[in-house]
mmCIF file of the N, C-alpha and C atoms, coordinates in Angstrom:
data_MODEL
# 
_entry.id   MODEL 
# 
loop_
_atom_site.group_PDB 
_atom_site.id 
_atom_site.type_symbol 
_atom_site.label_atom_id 
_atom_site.label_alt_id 
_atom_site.label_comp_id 
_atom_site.label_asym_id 
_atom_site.label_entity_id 
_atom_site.label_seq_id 
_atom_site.pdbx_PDB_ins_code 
_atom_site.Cartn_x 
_atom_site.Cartn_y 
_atom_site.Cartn_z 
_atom_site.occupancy 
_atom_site.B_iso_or_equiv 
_atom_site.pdbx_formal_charge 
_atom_site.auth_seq_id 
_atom_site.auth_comp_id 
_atom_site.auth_asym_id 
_atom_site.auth_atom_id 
_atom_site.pdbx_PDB_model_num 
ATOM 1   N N  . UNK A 1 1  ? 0.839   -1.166  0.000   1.00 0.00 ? 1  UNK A N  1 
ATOM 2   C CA . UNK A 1 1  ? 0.000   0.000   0.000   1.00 0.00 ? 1  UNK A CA 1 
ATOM 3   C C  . UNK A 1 1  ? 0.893   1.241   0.000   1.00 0.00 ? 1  UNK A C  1 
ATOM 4   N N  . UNK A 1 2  ? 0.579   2.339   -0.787  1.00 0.00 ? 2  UNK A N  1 
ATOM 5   C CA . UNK A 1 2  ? 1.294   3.658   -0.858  1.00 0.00 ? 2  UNK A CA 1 
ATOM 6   C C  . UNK A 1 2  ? 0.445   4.442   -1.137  1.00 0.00 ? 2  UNK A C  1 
ATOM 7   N N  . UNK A 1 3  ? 0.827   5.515   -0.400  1.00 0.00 ? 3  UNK A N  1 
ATOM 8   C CA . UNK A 1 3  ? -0.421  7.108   -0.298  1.00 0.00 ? 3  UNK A CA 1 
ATOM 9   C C  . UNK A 1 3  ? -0.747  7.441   -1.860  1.00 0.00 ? 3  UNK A C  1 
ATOM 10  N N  . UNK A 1 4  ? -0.021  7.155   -2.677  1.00 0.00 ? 4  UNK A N  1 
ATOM 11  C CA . UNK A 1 4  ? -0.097  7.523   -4.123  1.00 0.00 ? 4  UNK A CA 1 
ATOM 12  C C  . UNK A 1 4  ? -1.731  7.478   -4.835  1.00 0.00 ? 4  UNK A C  1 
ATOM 13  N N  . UNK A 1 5  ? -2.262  8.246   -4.962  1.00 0.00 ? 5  UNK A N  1 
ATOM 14  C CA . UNK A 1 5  ? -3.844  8.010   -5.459  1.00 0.00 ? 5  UNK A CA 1 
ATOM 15  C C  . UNK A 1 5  ? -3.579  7.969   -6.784  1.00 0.00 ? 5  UNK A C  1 
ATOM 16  N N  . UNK A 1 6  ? -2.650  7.980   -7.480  1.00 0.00 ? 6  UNK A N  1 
ATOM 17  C CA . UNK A 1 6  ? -2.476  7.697   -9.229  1.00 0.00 ? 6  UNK A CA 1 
ATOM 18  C C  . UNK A 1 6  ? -2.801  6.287   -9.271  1.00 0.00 ? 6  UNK A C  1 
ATOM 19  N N  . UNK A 1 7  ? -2.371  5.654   -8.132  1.00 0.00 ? 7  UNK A N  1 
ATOM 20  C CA . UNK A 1 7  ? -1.715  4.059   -8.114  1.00 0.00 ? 7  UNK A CA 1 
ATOM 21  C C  . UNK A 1 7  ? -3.386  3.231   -8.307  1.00 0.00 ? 7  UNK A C  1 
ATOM 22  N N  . UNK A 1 8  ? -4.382  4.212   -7.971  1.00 0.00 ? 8  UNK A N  1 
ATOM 23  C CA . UNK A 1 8  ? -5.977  3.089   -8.258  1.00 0.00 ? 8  UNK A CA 1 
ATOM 24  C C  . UNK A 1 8  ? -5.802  3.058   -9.725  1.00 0.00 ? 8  UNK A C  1 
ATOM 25  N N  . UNK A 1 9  ? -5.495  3.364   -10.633 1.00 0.00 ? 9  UNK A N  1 
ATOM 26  C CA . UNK A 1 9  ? -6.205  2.921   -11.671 1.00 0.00 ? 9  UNK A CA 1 
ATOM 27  C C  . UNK A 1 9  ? -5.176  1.933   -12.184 1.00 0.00 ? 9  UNK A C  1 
ATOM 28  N N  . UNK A 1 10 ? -3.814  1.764   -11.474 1.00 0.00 ? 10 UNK A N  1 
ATOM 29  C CA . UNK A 1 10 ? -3.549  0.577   -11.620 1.00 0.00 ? 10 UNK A CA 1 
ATOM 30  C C  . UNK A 1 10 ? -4.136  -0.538  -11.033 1.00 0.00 ? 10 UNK A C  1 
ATOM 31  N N  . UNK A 1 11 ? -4.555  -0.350  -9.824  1.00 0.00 ? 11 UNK A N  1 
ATOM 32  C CA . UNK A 1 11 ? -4.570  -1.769  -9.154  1.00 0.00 ? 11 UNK A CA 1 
ATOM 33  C C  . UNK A 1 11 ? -6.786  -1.874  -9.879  1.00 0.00 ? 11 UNK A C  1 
ATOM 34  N N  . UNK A 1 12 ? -6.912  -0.826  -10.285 1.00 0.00 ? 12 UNK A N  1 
ATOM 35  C CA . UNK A 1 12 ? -8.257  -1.682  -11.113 1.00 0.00 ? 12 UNK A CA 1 
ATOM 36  C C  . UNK A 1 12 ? -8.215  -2.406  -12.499 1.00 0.00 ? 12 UNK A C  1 
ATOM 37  N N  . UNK A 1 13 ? -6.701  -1.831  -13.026 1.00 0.00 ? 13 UNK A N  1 
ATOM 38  C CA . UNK A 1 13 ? -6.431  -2.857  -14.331 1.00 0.00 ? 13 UNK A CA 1 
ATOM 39  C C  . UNK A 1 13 ? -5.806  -4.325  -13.925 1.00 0.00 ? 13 UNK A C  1 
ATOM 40  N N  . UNK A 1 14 ? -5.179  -4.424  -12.677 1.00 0.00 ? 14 UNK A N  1 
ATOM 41  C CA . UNK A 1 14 ? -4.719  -5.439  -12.660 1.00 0.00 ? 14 UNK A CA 1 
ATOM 42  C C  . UNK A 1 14 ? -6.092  -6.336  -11.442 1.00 0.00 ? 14 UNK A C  1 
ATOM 43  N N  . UNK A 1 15 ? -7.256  -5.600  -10.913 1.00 0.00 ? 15 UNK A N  1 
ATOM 44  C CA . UNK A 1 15 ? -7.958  -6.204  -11.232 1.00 0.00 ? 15 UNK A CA 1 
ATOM 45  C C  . UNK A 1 15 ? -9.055  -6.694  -11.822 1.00 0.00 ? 15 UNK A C  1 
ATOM 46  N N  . UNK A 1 16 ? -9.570  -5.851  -13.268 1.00 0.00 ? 16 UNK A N  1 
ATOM 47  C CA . UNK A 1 16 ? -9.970  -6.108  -14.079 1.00 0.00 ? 16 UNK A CA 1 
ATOM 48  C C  . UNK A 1 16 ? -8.967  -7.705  -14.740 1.00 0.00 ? 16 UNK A C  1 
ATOM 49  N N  . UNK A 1 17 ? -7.985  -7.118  -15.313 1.00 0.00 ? 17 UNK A N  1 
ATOM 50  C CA . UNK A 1 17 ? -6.802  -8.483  -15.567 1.00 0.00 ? 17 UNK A CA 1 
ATOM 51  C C  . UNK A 1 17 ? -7.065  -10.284 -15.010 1.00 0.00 ? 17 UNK A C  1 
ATOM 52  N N  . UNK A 1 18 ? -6.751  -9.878  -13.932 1.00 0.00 ? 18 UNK A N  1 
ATOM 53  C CA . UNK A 1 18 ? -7.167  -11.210 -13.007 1.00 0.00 ? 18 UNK A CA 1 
ATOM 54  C C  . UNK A 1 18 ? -8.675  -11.528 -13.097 1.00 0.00 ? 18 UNK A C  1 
ATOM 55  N N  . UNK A 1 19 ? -9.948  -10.494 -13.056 1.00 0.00 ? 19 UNK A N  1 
ATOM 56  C CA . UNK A 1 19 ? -11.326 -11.067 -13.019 1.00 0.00 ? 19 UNK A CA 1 
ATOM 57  C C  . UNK A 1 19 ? -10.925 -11.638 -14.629 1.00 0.00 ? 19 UNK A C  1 
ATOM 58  N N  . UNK A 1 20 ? -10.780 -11.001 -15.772 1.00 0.00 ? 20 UNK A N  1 
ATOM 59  C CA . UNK A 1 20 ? -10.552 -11.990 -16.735 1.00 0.00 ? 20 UNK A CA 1 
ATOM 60  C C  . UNK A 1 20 ? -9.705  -13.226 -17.380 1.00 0.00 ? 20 UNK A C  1 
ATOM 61  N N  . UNK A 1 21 ? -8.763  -13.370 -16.106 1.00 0.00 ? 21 UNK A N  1 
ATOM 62  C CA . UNK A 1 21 ? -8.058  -14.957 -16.369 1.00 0.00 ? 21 UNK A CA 1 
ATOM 63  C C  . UNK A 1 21 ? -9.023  -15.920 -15.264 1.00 0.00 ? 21 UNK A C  1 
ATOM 64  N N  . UNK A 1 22 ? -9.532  -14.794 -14.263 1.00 0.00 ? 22 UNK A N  1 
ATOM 65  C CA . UNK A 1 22 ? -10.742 -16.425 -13.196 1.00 0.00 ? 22 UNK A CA 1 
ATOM 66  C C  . UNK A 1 22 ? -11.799 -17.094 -14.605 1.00 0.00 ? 22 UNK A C  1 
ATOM 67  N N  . UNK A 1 23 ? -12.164 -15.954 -15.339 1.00 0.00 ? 23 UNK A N  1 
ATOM 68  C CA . UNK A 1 23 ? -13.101 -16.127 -16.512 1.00 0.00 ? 23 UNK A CA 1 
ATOM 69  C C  . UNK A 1 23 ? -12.811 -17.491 -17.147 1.00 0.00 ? 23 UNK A C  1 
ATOM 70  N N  . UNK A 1 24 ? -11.687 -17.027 -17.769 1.00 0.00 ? 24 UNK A N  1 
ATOM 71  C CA . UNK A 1 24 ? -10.817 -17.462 -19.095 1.00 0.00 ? 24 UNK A CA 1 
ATOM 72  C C  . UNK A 1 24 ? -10.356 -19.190 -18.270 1.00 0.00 ? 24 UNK A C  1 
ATOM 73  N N  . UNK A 1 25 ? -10.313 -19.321 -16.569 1.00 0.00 ? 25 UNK A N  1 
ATOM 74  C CA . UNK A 1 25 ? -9.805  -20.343 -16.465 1.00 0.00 ? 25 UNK A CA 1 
ATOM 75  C C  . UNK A 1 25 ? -11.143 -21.607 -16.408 1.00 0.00 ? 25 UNK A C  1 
ATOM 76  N N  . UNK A 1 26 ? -12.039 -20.539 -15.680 1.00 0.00 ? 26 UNK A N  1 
ATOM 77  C CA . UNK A 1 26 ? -13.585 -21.483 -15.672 1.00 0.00 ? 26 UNK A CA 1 
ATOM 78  C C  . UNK A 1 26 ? -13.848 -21.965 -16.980 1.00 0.00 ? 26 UNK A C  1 
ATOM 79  N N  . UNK A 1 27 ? -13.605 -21.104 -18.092 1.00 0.00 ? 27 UNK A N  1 
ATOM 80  C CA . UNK A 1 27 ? -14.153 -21.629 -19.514 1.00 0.00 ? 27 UNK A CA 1 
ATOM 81  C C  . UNK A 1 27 ? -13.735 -22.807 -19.356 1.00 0.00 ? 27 UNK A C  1 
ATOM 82  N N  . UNK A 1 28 ? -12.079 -22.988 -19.302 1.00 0.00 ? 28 UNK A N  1 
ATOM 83  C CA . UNK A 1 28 ? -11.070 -24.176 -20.224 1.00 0.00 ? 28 UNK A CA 1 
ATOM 84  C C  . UNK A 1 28 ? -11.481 -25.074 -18.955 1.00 0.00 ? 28 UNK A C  1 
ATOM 85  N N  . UNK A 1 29 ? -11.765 -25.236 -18.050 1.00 0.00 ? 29 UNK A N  1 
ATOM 86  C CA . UNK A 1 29 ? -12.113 -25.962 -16.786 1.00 0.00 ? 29 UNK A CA 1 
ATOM 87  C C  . UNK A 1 29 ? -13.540 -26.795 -17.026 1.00 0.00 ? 29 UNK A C  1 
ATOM 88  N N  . UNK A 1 30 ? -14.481 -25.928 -17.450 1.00 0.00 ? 30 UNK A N  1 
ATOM 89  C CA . UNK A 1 30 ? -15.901 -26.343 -17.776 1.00 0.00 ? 30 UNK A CA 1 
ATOM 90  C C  . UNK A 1 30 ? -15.641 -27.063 -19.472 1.00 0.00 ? 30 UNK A C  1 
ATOM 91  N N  . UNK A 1 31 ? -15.041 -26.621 -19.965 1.00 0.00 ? 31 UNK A N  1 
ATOM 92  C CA . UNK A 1 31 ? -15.006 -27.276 -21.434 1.00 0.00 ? 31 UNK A CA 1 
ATOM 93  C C  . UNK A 1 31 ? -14.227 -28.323 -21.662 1.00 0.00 ? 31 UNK A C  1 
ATOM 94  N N  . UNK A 1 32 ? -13.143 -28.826 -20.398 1.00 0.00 ? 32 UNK A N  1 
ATOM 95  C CA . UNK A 1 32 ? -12.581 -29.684 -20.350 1.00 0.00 ? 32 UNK A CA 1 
ATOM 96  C C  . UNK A 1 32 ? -13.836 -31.484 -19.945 1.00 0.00 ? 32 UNK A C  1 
ATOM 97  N N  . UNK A 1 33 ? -14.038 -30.523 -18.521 1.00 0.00 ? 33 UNK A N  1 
ATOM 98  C CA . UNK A 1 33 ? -14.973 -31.261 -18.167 1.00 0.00 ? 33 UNK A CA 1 
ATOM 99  C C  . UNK A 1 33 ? -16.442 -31.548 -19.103 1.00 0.00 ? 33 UNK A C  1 
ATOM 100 N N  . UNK A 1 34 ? -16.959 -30.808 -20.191 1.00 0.00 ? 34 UNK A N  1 
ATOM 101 C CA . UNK A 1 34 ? -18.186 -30.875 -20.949 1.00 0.00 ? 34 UNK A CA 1 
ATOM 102 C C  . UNK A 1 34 ? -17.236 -32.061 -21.711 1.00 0.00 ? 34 UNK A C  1 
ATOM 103 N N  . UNK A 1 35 ? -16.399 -32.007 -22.452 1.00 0.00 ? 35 UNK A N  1 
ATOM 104 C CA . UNK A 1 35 ? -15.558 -32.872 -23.285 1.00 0.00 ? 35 UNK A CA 1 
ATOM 105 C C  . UNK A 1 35 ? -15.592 -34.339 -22.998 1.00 0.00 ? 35 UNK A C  1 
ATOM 106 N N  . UNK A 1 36 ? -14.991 -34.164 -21.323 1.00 0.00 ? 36 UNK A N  1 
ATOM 107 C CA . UNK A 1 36 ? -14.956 -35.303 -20.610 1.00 0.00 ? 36 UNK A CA 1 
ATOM 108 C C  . UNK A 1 36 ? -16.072 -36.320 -20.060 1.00 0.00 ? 36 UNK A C  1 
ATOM 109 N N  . UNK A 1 37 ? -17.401 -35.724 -19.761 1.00 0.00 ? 37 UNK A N  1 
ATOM 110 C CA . UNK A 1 37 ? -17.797 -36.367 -19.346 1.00 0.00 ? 37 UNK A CA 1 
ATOM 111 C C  . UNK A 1 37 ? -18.960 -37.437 -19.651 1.00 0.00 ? 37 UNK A C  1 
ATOM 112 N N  . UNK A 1 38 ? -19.269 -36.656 -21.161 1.00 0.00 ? 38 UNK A N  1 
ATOM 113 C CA . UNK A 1 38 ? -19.785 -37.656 -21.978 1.00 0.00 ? 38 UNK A CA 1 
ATOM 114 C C  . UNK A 1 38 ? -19.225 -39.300 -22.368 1.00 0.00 ? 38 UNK A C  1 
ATOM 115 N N  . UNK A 1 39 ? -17.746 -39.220 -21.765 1.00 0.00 ? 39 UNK A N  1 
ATOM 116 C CA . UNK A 1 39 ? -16.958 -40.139 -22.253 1.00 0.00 ? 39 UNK A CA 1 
ATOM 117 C C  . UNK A 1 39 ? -16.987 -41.267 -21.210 1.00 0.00 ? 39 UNK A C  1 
ATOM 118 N N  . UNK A 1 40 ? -16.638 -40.569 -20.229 1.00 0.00 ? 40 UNK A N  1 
ATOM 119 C CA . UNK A 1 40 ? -16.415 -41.085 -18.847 1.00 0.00 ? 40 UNK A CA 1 
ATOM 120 C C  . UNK A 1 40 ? -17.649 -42.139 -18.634 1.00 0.00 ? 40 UNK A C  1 
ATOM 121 N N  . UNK A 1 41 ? -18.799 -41.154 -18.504 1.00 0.00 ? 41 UNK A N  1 
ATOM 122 C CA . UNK A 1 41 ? -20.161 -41.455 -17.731 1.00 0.00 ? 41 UNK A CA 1 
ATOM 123 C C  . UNK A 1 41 ? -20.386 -43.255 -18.344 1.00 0.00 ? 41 UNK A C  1 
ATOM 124 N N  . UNK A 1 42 ? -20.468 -43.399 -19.645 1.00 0.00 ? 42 UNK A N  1 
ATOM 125 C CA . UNK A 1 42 ? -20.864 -44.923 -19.837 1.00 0.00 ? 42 UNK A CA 1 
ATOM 126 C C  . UNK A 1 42 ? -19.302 -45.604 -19.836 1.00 0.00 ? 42 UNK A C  1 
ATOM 127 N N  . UNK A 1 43 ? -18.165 -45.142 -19.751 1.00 0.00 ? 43 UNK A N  1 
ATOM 128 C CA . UNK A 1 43 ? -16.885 -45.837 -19.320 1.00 0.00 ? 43 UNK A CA 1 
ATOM 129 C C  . UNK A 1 43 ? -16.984 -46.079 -20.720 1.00 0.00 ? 43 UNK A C  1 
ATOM 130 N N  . UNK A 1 44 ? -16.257 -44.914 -21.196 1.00 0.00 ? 44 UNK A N  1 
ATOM 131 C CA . UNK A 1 44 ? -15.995 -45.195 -23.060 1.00 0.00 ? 44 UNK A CA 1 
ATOM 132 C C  . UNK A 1 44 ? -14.458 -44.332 -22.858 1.00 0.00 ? 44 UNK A C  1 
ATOM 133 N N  . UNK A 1 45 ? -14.362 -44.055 -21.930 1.00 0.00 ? 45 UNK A N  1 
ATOM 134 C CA . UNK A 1 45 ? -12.674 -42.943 -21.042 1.00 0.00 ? 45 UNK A CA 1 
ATOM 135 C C  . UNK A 1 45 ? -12.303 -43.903 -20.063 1.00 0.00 ? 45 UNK A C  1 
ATOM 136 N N  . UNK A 1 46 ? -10.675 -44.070 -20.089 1.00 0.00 ? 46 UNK A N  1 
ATOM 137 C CA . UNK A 1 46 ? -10.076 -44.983 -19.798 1.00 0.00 ? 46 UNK A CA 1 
ATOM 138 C C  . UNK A 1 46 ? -9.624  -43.997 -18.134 1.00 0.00 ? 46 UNK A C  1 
ATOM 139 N N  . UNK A 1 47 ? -9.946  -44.731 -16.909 1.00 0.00 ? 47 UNK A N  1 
ATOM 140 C CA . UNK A 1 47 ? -9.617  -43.767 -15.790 1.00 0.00 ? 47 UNK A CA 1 
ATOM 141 C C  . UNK A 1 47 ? -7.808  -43.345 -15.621 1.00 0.00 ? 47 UNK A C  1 
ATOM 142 N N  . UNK A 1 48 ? -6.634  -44.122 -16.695 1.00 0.00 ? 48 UNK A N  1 
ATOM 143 C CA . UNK A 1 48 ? -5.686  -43.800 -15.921 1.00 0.00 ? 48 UNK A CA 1 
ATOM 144 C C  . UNK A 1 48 ? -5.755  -42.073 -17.293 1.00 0.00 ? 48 UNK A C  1 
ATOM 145 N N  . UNK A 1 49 ? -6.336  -42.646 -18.483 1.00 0.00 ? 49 UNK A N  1 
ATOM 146 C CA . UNK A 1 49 ? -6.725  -41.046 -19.409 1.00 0.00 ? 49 UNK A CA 1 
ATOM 147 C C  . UNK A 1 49 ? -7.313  -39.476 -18.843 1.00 0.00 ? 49 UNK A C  1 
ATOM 148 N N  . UNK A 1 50 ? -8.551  -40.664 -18.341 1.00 0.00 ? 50 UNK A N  1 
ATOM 149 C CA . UNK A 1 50 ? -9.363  -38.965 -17.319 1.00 0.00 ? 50 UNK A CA 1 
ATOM 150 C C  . UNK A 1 50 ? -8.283  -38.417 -16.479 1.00 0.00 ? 50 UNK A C  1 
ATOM 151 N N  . UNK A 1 51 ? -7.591  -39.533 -15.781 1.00 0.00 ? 51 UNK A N  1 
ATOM 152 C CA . UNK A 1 51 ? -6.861  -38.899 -14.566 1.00 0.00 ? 51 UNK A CA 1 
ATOM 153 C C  . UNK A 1 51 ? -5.616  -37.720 -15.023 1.00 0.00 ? 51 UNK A C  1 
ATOM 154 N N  . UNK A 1 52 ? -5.061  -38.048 -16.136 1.00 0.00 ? 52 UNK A N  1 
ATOM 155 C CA . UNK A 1 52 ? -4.037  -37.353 -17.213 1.00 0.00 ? 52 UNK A CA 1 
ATOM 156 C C  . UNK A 1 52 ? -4.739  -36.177 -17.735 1.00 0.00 ? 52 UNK A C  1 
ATOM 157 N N  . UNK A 1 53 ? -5.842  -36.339 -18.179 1.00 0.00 ? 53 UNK A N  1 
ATOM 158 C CA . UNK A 1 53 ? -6.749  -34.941 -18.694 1.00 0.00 ? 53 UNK A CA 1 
ATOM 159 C C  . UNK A 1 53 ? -6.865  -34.038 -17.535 1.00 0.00 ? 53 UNK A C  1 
ATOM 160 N N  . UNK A 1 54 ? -7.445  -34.795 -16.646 1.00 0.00 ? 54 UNK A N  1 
ATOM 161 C CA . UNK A 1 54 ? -7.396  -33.826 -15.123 1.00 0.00 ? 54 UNK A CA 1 
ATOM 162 C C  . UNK A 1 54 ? -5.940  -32.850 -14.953 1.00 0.00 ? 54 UNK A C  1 
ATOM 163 N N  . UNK A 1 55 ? -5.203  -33.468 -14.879 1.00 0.00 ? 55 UNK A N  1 
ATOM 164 C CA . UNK A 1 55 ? -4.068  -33.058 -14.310 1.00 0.00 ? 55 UNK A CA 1 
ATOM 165 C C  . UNK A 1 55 ? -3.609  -32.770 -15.784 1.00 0.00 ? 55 UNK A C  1 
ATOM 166 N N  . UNK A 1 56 ? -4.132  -32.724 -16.379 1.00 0.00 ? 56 UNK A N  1 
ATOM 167 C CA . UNK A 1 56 ? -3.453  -31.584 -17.814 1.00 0.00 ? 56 UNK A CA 1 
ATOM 168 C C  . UNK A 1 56 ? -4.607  -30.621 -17.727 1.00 0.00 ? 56 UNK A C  1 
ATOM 169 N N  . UNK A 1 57 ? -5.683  -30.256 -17.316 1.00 0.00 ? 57 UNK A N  1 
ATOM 170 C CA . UNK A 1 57 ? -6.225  -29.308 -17.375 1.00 0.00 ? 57 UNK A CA 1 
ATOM 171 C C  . UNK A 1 57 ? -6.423  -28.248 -15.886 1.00 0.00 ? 57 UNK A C  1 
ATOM 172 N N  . UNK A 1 58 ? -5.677  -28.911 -14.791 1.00 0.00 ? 58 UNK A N  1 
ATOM 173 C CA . UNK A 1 58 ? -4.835  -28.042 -14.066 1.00 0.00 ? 58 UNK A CA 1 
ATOM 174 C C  . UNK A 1 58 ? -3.951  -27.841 -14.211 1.00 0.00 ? 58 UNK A C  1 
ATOM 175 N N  . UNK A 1 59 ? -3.065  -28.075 -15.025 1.00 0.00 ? 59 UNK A N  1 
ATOM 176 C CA . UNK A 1 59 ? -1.656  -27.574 -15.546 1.00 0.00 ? 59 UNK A CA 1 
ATOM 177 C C  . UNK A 1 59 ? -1.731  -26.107 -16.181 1.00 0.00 ? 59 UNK A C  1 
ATOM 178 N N  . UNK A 1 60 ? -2.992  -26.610 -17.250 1.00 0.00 ? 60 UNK A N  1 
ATOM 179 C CA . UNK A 1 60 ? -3.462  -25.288 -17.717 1.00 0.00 ? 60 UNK A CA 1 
ATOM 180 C C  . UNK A 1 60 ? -3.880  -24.459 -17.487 1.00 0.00 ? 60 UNK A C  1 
ATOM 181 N N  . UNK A 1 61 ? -4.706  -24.625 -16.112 1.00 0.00 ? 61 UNK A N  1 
ATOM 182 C CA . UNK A 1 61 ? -5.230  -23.574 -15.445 1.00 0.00 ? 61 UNK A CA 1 
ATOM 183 C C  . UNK A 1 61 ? -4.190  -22.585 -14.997 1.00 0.00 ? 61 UNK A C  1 
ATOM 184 N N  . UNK A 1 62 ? -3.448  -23.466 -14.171 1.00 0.00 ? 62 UNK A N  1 
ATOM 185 C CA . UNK A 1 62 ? -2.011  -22.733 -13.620 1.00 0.00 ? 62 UNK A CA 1 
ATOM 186 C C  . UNK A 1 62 ? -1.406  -21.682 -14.555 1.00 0.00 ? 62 UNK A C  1 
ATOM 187 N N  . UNK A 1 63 ? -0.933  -22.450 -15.606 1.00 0.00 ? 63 UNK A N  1 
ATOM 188 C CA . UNK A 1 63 ? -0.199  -21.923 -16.517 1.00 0.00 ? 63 UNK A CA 1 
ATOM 189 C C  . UNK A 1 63 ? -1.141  -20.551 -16.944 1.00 0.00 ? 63 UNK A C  1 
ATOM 190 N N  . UNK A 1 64 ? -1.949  -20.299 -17.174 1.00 0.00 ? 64 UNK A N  1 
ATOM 191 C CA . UNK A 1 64 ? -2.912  -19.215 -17.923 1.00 0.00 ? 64 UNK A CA 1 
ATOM 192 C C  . UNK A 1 64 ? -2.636  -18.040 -16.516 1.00 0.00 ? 64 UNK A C  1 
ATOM 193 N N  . UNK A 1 65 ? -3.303  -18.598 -15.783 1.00 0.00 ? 65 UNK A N  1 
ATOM 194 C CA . UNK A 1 65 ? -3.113  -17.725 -13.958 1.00 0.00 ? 65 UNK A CA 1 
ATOM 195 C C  . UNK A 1 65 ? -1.817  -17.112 -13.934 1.00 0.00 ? 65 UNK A C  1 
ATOM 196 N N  . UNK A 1 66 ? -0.459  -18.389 -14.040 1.00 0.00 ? 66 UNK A N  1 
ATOM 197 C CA . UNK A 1 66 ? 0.978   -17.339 -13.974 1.00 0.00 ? 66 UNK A CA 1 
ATOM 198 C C  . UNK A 1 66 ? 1.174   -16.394 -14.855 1.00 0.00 ? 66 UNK A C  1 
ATOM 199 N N  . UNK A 1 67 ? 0.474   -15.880 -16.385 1.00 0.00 ? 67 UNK A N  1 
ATOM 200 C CA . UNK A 1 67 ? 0.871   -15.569 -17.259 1.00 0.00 ? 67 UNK A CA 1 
ATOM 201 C C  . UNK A 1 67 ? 0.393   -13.615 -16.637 1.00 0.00 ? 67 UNK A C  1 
ATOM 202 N N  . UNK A 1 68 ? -0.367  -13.815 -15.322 1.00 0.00 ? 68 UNK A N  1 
ATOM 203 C CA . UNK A 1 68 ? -0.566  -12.766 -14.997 1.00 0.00 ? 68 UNK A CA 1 
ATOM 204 C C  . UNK A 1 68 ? 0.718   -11.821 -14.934 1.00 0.00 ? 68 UNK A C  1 
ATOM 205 N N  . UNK A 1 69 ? 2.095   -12.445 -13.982 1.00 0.00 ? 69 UNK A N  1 
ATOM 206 C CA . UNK A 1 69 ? 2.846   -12.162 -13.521 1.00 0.00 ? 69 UNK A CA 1 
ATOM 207 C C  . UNK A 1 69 ? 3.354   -11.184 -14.530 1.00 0.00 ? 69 UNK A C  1 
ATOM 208 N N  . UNK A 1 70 ? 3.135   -10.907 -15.913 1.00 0.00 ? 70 UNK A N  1 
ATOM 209 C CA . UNK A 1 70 ? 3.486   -10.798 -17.286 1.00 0.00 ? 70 UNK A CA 1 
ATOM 210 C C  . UNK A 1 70 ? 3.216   -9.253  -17.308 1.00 0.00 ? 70 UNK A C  1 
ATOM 211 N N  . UNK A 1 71 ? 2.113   -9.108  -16.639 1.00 0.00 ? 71 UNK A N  1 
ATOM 212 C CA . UNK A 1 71 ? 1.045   -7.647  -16.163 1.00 0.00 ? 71 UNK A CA 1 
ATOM 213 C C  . UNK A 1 71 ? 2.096   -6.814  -15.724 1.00 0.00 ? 71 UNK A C  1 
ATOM 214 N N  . UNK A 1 72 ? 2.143   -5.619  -16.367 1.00 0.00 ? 72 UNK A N  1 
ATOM 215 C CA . UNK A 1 72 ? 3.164   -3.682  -15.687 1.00 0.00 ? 72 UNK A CA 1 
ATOM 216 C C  . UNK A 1 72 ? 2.041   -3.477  -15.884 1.00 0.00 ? 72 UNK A C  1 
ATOM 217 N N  . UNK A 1 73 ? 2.162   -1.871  -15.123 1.00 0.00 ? 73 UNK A N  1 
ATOM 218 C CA . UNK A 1 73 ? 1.313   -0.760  -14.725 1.00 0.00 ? 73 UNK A CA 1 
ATOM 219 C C  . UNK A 1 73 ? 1.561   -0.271  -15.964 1.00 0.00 ? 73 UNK A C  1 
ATOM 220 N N  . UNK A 1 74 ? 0.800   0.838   -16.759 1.00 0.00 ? 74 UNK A N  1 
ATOM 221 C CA . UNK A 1 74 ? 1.027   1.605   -17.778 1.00 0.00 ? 74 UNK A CA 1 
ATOM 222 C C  . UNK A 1 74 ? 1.747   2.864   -17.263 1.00 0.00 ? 74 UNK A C  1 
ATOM 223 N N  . UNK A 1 75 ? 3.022   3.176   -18.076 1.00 0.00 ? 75 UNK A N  1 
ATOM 224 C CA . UNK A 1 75 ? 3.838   4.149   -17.608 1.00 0.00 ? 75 UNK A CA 1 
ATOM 225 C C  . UNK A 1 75 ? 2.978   5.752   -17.727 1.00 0.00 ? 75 UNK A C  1 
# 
């Protein structure tokens, strides 16, 4: 925190920024799972596969989330 009142309209781009990677991560999260579970449900998806999709589509989540770190303030 710093007395600086210039400094809000950064911290509303960076959280505008972040509300649109929670967005962007629910999509690939829900579309993973829409993908998946048609497959799964009558066991036509092999569980050690789902379990690999899982954990490749938290990989991705992650990965999209760190890309925040990427974010400057506009000079």
């Amino acid at each position: 925190m710093r007395s600086d009142p210039r400094l809000v309209a950064d911290a509303l781009a960076i959280s505008r920024a972040t509300g649109n990677k929670v967005r962007q991560n629910s999509f690939w999260a829900f579309a993973y799972n829409v993908a998946g579970l048609p497959l799964a449900a009558p066991g036509l998806l092999n569980p050690a596969l789902a379990g690999a999709a899982m954990a490749l589509s938290s990989i991705s989540v992650v990965t999209n989330a760190l890309l925040l770190r990427r974010w400057r303030p506009r000079a």
